[in-house]
TIGULO-781418 format. One record per residue (C-alpha): residue number from 0; x, y, z. Coordinates in nm, 4 decimals, m for minus. Layout:
vomi, X, Y, Z
NUM, X, Y, Z .
...
***
This chain:
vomi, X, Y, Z
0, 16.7090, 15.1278, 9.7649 .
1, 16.9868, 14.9827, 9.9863 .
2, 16.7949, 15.0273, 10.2954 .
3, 16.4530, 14.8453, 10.1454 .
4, 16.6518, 14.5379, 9.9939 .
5, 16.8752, 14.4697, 10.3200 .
6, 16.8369, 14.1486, 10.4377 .
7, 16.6235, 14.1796, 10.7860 .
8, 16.7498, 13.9947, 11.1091 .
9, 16.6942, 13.9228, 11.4616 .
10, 16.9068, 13.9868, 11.7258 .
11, 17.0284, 13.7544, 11.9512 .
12, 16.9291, 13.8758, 12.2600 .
13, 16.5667, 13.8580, 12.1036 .
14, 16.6381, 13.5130, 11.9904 .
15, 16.7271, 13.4272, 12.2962 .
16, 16.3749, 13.5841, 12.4580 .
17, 16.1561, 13.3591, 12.1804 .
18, 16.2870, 13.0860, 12.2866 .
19, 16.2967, 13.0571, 12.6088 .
20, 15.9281, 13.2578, 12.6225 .
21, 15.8227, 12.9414, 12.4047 .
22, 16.0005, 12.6665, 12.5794 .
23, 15.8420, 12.8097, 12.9035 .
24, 15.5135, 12.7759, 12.7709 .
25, 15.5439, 12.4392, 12.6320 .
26, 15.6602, 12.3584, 12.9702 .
27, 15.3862, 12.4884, 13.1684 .
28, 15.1014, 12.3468, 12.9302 .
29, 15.2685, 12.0144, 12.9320 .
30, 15.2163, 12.0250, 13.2955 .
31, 14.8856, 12.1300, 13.3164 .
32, 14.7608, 11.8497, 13.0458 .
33, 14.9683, 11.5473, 13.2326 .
34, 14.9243, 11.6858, 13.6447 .
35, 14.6864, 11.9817, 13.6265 .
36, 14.3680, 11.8185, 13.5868 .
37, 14.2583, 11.9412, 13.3391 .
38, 14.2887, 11.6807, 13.1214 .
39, 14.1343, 11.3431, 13.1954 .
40, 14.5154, 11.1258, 13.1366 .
41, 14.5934, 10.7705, 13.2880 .
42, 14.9078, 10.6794, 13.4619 .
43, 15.0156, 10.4430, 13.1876 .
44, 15.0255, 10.8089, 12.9579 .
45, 15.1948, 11.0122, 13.1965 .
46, 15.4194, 10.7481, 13.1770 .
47, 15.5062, 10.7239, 12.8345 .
48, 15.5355, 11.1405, 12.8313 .
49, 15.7988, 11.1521, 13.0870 .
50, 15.9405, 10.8279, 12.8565 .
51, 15.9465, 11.0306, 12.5500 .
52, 16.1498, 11.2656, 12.7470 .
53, 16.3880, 11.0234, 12.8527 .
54, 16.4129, 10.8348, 12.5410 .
55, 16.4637, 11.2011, 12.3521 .
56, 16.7672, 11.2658, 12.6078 .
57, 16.8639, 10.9174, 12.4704 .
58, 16.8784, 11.0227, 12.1030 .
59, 17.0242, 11.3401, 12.0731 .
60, 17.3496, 11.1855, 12.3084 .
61, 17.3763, 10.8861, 12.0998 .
62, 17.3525, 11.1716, 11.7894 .
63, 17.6331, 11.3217, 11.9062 .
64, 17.8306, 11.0263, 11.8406 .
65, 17.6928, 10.8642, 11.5594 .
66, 17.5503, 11.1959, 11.3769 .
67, 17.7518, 11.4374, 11.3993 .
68, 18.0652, 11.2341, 11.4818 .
69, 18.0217, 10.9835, 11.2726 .
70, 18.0581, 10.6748, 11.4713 .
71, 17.8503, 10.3724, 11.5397 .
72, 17.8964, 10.2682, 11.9650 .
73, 17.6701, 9.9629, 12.0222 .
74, 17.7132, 10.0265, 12.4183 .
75, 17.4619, 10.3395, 12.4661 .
76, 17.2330, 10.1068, 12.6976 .
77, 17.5410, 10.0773, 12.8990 .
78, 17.6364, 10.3941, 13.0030 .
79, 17.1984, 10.4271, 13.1084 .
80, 17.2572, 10.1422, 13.3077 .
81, 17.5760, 10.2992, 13.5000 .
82, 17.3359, 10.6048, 13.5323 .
83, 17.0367, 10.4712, 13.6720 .
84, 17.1846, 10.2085, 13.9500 .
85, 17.4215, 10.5271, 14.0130 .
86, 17.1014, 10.7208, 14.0806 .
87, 16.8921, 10.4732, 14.2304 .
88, 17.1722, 10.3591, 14.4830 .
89, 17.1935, 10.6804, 14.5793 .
90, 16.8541, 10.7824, 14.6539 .
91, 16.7888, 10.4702, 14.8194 .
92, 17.0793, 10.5363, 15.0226 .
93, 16.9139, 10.8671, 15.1614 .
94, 17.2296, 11.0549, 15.2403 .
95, 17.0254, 11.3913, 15.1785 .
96, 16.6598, 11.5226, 15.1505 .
97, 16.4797, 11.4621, 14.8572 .
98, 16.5287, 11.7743, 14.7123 .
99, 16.8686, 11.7876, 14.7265 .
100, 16.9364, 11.4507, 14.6719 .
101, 16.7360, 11.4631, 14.3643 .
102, 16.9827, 11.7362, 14.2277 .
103, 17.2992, 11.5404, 14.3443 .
104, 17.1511, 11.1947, 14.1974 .
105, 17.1002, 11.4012, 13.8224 .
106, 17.4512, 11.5150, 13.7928 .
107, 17.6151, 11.2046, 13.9986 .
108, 17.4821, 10.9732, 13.7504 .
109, 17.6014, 11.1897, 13.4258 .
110, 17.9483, 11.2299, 13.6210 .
111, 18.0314, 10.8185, 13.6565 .
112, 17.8363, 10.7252, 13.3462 .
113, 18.0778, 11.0276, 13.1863 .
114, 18.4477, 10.8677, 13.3438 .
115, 18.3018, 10.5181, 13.2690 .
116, 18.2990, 10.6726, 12.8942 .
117, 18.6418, 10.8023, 12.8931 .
118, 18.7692, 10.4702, 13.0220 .
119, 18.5913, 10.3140, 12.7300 .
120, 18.6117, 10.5784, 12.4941 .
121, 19.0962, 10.6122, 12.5258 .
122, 19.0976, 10.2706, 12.4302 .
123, 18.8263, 10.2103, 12.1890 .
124, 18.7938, 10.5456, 11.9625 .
125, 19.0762, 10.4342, 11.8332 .
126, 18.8859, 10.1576, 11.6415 .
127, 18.6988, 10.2173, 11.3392 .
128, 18.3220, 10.1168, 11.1809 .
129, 18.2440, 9.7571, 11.3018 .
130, 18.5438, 9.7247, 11.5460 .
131, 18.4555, 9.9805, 11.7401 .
132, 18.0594, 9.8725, 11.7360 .
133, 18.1686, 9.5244, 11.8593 .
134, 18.3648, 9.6337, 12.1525 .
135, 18.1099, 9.8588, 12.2960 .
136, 17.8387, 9.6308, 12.2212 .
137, 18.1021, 9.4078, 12.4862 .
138, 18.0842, 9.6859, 12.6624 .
139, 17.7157, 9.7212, 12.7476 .
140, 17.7442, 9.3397, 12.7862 .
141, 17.9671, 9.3239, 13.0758 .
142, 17.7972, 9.6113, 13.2443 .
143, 17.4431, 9.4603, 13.2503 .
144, 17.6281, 9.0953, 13.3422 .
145, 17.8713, 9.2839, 13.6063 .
146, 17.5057, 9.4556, 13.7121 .
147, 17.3367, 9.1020, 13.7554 .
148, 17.6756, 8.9453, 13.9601 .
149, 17.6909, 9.2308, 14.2293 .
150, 17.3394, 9.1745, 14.3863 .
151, 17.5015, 9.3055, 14.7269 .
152, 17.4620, 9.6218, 14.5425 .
153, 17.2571, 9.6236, 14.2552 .
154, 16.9698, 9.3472, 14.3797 .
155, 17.1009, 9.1234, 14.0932 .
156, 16.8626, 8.9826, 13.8503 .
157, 16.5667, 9.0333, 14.1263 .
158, 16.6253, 9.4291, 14.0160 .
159, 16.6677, 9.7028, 14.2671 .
160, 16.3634, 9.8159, 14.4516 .
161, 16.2313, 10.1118, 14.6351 .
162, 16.3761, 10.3938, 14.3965 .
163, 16.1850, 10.7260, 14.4878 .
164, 16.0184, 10.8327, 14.1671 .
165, 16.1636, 11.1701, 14.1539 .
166, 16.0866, 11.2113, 13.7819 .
167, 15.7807, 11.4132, 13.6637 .
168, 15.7291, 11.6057, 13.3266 .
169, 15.8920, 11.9264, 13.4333 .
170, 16.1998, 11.7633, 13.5824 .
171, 16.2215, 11.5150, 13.2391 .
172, 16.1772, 11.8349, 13.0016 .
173, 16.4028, 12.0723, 13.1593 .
174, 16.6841, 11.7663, 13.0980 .
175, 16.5563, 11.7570, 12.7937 .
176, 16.6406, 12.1438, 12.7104 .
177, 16.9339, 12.1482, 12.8585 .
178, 17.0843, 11.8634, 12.6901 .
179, 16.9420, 11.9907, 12.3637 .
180, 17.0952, 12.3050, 12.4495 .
181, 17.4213, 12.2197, 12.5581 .
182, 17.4655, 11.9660, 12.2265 .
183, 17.3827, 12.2672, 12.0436 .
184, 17.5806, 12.5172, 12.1647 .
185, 17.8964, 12.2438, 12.1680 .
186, 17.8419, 12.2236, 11.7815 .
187, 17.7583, 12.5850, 11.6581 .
188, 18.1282, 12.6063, 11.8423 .
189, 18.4885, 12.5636, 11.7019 .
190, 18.4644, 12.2144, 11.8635 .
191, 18.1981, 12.1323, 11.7222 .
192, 18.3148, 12.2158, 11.3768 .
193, 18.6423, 12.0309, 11.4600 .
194, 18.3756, 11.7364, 11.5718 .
195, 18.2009, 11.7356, 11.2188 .
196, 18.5484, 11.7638, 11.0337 .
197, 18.6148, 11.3978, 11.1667 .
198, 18.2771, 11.2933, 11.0406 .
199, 18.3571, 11.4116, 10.6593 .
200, 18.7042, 11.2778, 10.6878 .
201, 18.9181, 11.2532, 10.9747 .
202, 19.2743, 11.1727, 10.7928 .
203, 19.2042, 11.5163, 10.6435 .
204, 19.0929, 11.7137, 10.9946 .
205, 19.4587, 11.5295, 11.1274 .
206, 19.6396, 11.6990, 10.8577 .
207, 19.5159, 11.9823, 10.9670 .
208, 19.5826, 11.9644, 11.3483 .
209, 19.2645, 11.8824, 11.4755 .
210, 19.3548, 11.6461, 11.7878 .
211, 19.1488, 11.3495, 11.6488 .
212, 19.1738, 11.1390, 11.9102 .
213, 19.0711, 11.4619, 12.2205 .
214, 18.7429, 11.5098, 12.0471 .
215, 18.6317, 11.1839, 11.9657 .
216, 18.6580, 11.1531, 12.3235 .
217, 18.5083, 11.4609, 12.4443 .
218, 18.2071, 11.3751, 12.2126 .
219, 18.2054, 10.9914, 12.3924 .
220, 18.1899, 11.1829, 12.7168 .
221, 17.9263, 11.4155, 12.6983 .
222, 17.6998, 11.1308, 12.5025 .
223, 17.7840, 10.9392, 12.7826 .
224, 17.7064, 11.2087, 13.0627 .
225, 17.3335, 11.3040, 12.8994 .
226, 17.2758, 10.8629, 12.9040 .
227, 17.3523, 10.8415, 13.2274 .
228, 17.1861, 11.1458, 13.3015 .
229, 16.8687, 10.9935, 13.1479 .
230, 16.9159, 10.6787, 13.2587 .
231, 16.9052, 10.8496, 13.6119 .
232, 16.5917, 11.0061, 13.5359 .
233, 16.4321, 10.6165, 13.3967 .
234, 16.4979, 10.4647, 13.7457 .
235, 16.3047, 10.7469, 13.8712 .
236, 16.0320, 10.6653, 13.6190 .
237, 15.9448, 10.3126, 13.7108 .
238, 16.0626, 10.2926, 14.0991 .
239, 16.2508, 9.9950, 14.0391 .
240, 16.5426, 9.8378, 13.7869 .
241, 16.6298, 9.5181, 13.6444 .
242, 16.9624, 9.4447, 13.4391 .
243, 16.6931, 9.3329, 13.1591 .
244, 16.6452, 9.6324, 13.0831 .
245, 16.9548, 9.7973, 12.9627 .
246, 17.0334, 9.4792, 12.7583 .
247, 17.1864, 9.4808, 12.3663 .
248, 16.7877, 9.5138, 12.2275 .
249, 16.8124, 9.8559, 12.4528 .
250, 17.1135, 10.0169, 12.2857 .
251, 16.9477, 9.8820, 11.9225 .
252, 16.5900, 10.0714, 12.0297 .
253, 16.8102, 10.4159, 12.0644 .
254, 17.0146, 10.3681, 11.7369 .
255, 16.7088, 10.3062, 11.5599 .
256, 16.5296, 10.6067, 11.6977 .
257, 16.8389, 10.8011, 11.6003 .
258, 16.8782, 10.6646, 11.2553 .
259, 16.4893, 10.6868, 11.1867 .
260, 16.4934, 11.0579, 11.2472 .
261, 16.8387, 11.1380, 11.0208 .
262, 17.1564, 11.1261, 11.1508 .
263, 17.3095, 11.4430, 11.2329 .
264, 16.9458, 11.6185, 11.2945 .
265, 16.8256, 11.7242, 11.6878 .
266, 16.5154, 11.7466, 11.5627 .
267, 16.4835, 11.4703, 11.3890 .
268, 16.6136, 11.2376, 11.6884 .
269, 16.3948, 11.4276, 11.9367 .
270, 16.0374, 11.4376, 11.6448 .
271, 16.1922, 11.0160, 11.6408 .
272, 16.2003, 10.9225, 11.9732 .
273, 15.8609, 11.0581, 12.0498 .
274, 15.7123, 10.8854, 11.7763 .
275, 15.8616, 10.5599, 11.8422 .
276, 15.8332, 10.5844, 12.2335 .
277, 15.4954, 10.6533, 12.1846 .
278, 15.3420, 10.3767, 11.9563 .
279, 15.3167, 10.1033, 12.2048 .
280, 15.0511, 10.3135, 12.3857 .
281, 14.8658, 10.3490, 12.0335 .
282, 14.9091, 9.9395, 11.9779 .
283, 14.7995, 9.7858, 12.2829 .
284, 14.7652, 9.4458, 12.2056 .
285, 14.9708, 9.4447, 11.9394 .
286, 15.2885, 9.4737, 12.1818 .
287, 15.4153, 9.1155, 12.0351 .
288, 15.4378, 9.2798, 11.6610 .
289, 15.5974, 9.5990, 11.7556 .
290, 15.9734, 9.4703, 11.5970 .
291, 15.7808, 9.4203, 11.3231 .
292, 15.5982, 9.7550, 11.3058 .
293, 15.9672, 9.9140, 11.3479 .
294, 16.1574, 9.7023, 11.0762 .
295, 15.8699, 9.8270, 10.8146 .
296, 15.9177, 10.1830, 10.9403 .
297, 16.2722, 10.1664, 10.8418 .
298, 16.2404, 9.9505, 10.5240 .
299, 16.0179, 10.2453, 10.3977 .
300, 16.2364, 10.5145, 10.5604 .
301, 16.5405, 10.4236, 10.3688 .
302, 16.3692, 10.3389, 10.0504 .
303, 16.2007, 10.6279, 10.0547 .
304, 16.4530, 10.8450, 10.2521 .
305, 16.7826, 10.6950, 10.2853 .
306, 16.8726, 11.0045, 10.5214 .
307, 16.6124, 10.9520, 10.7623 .
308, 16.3154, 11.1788, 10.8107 .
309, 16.4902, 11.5193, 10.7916 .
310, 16.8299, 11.3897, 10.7062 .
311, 17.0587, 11.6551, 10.8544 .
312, 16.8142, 11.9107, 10.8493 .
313, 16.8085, 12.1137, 11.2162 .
314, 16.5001, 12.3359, 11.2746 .
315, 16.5155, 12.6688, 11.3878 .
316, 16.2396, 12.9050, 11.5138 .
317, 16.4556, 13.2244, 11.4384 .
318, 16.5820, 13.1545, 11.1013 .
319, 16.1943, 13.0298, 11.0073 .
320, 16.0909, 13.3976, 11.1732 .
321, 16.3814, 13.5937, 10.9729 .
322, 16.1967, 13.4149, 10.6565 .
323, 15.8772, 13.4663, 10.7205 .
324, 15.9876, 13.8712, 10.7771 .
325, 16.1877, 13.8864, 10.4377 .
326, 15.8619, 13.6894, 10.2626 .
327, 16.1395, 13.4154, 10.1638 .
328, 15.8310, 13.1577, 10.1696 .
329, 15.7484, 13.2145, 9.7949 .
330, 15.3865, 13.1099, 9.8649 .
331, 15.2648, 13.1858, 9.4885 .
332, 15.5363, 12.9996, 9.3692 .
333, 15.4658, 12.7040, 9.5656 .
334, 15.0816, 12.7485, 9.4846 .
335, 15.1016, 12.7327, 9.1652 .
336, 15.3251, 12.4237, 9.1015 .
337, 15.0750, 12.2783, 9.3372 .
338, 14.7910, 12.4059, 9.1254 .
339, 15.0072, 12.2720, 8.8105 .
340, 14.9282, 11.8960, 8.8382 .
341, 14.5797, 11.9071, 8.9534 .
342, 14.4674, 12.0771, 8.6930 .
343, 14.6229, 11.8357, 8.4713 .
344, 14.4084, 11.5454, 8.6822 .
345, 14.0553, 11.7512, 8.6930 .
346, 14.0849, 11.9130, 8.2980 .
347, 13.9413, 11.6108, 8.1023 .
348, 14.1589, 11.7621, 7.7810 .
349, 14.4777, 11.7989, 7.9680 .
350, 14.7844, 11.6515, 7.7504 .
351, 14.9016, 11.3519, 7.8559 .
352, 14.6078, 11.0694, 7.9438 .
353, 14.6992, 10.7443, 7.8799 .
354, 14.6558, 10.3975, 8.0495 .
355, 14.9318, 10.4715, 8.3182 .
356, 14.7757, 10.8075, 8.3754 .
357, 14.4493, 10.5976, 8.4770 .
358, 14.5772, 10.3502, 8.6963 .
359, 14.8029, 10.5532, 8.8781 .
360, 14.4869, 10.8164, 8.9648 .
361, 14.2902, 10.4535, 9.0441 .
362, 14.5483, 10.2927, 9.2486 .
363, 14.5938, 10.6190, 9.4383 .
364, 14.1661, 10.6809, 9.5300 .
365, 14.1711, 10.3192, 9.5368 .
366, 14.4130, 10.3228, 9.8353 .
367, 14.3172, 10.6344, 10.0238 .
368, 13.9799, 10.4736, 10.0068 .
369, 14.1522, 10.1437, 10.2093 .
370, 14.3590, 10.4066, 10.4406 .
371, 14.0348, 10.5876, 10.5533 .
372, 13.8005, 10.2713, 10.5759 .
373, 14.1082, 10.1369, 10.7917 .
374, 14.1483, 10.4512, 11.0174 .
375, 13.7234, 10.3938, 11.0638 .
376, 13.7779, 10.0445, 11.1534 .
377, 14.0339, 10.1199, 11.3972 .
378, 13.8085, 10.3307, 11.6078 .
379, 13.5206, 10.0980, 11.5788 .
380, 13.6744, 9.7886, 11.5795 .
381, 13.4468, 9.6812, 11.9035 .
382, 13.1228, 9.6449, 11.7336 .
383, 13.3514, 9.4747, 11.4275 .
384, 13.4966, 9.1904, 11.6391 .
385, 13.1460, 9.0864, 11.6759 .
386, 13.1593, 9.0225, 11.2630 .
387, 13.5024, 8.9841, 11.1251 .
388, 13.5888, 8.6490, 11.2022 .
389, 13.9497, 8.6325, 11.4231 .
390, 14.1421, 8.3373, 11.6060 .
391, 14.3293, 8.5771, 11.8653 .
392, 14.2982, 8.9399, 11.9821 .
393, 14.4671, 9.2156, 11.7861 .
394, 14.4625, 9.0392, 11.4473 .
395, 14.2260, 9.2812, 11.3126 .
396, 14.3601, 9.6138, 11.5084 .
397, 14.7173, 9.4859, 11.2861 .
398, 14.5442, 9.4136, 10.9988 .
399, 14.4618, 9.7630, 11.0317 .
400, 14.7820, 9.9081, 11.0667 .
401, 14.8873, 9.7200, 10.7836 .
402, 14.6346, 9.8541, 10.5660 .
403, 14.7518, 10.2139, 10.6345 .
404, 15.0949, 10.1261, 10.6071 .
405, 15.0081, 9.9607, 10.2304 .
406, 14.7615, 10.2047, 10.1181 .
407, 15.0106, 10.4871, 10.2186 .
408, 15.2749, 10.3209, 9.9922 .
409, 14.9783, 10.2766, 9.7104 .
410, 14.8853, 10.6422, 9.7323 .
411, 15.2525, 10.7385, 9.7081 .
412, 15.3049, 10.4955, 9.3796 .
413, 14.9630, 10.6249, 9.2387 .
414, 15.0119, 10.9979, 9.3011 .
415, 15.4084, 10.9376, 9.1330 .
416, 15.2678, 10.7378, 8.8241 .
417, 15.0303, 11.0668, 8.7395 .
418, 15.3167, 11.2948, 8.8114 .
419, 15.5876, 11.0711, 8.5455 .
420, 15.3142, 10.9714, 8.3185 .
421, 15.5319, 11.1652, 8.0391 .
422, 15.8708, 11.1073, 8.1548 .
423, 15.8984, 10.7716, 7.9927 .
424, 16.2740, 10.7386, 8.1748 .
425, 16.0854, 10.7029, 8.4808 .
426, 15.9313, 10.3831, 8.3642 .
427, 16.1723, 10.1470, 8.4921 .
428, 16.1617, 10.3029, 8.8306 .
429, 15.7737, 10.2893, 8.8460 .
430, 15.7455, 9.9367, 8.7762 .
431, 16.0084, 9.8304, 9.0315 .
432, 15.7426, 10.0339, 9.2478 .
433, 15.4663, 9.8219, 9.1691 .
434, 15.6569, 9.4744, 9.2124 .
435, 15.7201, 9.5953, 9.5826 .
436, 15.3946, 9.6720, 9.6165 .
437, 15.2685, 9.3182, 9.5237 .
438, 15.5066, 9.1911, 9.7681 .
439, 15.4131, 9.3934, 10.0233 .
440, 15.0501, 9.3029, 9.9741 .
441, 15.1682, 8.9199, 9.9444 .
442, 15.3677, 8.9930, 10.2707 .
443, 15.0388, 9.1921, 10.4757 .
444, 14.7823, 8.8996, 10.4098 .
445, 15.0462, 8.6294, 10.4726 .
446, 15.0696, 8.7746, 10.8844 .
447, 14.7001, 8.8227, 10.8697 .
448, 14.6037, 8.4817, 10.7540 .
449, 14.6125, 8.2706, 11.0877 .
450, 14.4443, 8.5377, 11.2361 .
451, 14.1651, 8.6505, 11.0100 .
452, 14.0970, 8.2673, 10.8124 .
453, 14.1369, 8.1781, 10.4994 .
454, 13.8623, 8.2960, 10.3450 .
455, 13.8885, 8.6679, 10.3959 .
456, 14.2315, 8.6330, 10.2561 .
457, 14.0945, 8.4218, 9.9261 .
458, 13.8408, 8.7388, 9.9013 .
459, 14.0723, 9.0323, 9.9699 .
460, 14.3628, 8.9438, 9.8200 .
461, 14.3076, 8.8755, 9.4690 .
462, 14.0865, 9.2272, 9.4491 .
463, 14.4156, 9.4238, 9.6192 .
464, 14.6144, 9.2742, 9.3889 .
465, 14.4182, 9.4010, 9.1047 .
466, 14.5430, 9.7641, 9.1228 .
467, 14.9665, 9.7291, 9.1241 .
468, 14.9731, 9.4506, 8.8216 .
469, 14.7310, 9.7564, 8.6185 .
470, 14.9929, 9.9915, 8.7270 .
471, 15.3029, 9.7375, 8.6393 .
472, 15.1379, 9.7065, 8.2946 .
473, 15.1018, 10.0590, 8.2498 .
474, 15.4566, 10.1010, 8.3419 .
475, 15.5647, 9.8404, 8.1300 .
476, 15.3353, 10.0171, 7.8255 .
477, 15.5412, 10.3466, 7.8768 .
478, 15.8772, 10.1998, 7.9114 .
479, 15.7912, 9.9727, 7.5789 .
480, 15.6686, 10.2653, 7.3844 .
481, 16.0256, 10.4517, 7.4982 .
482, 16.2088, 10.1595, 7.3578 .
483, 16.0535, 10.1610, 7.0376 .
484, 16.0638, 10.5699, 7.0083 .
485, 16.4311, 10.4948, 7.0600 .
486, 16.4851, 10.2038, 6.7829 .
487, 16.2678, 10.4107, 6.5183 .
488, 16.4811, 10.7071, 6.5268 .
489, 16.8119, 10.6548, 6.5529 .
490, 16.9552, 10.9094, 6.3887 .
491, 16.7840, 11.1876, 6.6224 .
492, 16.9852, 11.0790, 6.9285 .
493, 17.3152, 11.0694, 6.7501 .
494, 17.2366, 11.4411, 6.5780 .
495, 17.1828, 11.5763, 6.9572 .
496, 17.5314, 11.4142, 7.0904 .
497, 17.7016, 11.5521, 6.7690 .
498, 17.5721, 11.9015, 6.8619 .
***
């Protein structure tokens, strides 16, 4: 019996094998699909794939310090800028062949972006929370205005030209693994355990001889060797560099990217950062609303998910095999508290049906209806332009986006109004739900108006508005109905405490 309850592993030389068999293959594939051929891809999207890259390298460094370390540097665009005018000074110089100097660019870059963070990093680590976010958001200040004063050797604000574009997907993706491996390895190791004591509470890891001070600024040093490592690899994206780019919104972009995914996950920086690098190619024309597209994304994220989008969750492709070998996915299980609700929506005697019951399930078709019509729209908005009226281009592509981004939120309120239709306690909760939803609706036809008239708004908005004042009265029903449950028996509450 021992033998056929022991817990099944794999070992780590196999480990080892799965991984890098699978990161091979995503390698090779991702080549083929952006230079084989075989798929029919523009520059502009080769582009942005050897930017996700880039941008990914960008995350999990700046995770390092603000994840897993716990603090908040303002000055990551910095550190890319000493990288990339490293880099491209460098290969401009041509000291070497291309092959080599390629190489010897890479880990140049990484090596003064690195001492650039230890001279920073003594003097500054030092400081906690805001203090040490204002000085290297200084920092990255004087090295972009430093950048634009030494045109002798940076070009100044005209940029510096004639950068060989060394970067291509495999180059990009092999930085990619290694810095995701060498990050990982750092904290599955007593250092990086010492690194995450500092995080939970570093007067307590000081008490207990953990060198504070070292390992803050070993983490500031490696986050600043992958950023200038990537920032080597952005000048040999674009061929050229300007001191606009590495400016304070640059070092914002990254932080966001990092705090949209969860802080103190790899995966979620790296599942982030190609999200968020990638949406400008899905929003052309809407490039001039893309702060506003991000500041929604993370007013929902930490309403919904105050931890980001896997919090400090950290996927791992042997631990998910070892499950699926011991059957720890407890599939019935899960099927049948999926089955559970449903049945309670489709059985027309199911306990339970009241008037929240029915405007949650109508408010949720209601807006999966307005998310598919929207996703329909999006694809055919050509022939539409020719009907809807608009005053400037793009007002209906973001109307669009707006409707997903509402009827997502409606869907989620509908879906939890049939789910807490009996827990009366949830009442409260449900109609705060609804009033955010009428001032997000408020809010989506007040951007649309200039561009989509008056009239359509007149039309659409009083119908939209409809659905989250039923569910706020329904709410408000349930949470009355708990009240006076309360009031009538007064005596059952104080026999339960006395018990």
């Amino acid at each position: 019996m021992t033998n056929l309850n022991r817990h099944k592993t794999i070992p780590t030389p196999i480990r080892y094998l799965i991984n890098t068999g699978l990161l091979i293959a995503l390698i090779v594939v991702g080549h083929i699909i952006t230079e084989g051929g075989l798929f029919q891809i523009g520059r502009a999207q080769q582009r942005i794939i050897v930017e996700i890259g880039i941008f990914i390298i960008l995350a999990v460094s700046l995770n390092l310090v603000t994840g897993y370390l716990g603090q908040l540097p303002l000055g990551h665009a910095g550190f890319m800028a000493v990288g990339a005018y490293t880099a491209g000074i460098f290969w401009t110089s041509g000291f070497m062949p291309d092959g080599a100097s390629m190489v010897v660019g890479l880990i140049l870059a990484g090596i003064v972006a690195a001492i650039f963070g230890i001279i920073i990093g003594i003097p500054a680590l030092r400081l906690r929370g805001d203090y040490l976010a204002i000085i290297t958001l200084g920092f990255g200040e004087i090295i972009r205005i430093l950048i634009t004063n030494l045109s002798g050797i940076t070009g100044g604000a005209q940029g510096l030209q004639g950068i060989p574009r060394h970067s291509n997907f495999i180059l990009v993706y092999i930085c990619v693994i290694i810095a995701c491996t060498l990050i990982h390895m750092l904290m599955k190791s007593r250092h990086g355990r010492a690194i995450l004591s500092i995080r939970e509470n570093e007067i307590a890891a000081e008490s207990c001889g953990i060198k504070t001070t070292y390992y803050k600024v070993m983490a500031f040093t490696v986050s600043a060797f992958l950023a200038g490592v990537a920032g080597a690899l952005f000048a040999g994206n674009l061929g050229i560099l300007e001191p606009a780019s590495f400016g304070f919104m640059q070092s914002i972009d990254i932080l966001m990217i990092v705090v949209l995914g969860g802080m103190g996950s790899m995966a979620g920086a790296v599942i982030s950062a190609a999200i968020l690098t990638s949406l400008p190619l899905f929003m052309q024309g809407l490039n001039q609303y893309r702060l506003v597209i991000f500041a929604l994304m993370l007013i929902v994220v930490m309403i919904f998910k105050p931890s980001g989008l896997l919090g400090t969750y950290d996927f791992s492709l042997s631990r998910s095999l070892e499950r699926l070998i011991n059957r720890d996915y407890k599939v019935k299980n899960f099927v049948r508290k999926l089955a559970i609700p449903l049945k309670r929506l489709v059985i027309p005697n199911a306990p339970g049906r009241n008037f929240l019951k029915f405007t949650g399930i109508l408010y949720a078709v209601v807006s999966l209806s307005i998310i598919a019509g929207s996703i329909i729209g999006m694809f055919n908005i050509g022939p539409l332009l020719g009907v809807l009226p608009s005053r400037y281009p793009g007002a209906w592509q973001f109307f669009f986006i707006l409707n997903i981004i509402t009827g997502a939120y409606g869907l989620i309120v509908g879906t939890l109004g049939m789910l807490f239709r009996k827990d009366v306690g949830k009442a409260k909760l449900l109609r705060v739900l609804a009033i955010l939803s009428i001032w997000l609706l408020a809010f989506k036809y007040l951007v649309i108006l200039d561009g989509a008239g008056l009239l359509v708004v007149l039309i659409a908005l009083p119908i939209e508005l409809v659905l989250p004042i039923l569910f706020k009265t329904g709410a408000e029903k349930n949470q009355s109905a708990h009240i006076t449950s309360i009031s009538e028996a007064p005596g059952k509450d104080g026999g339960n405490h006395g018990e």
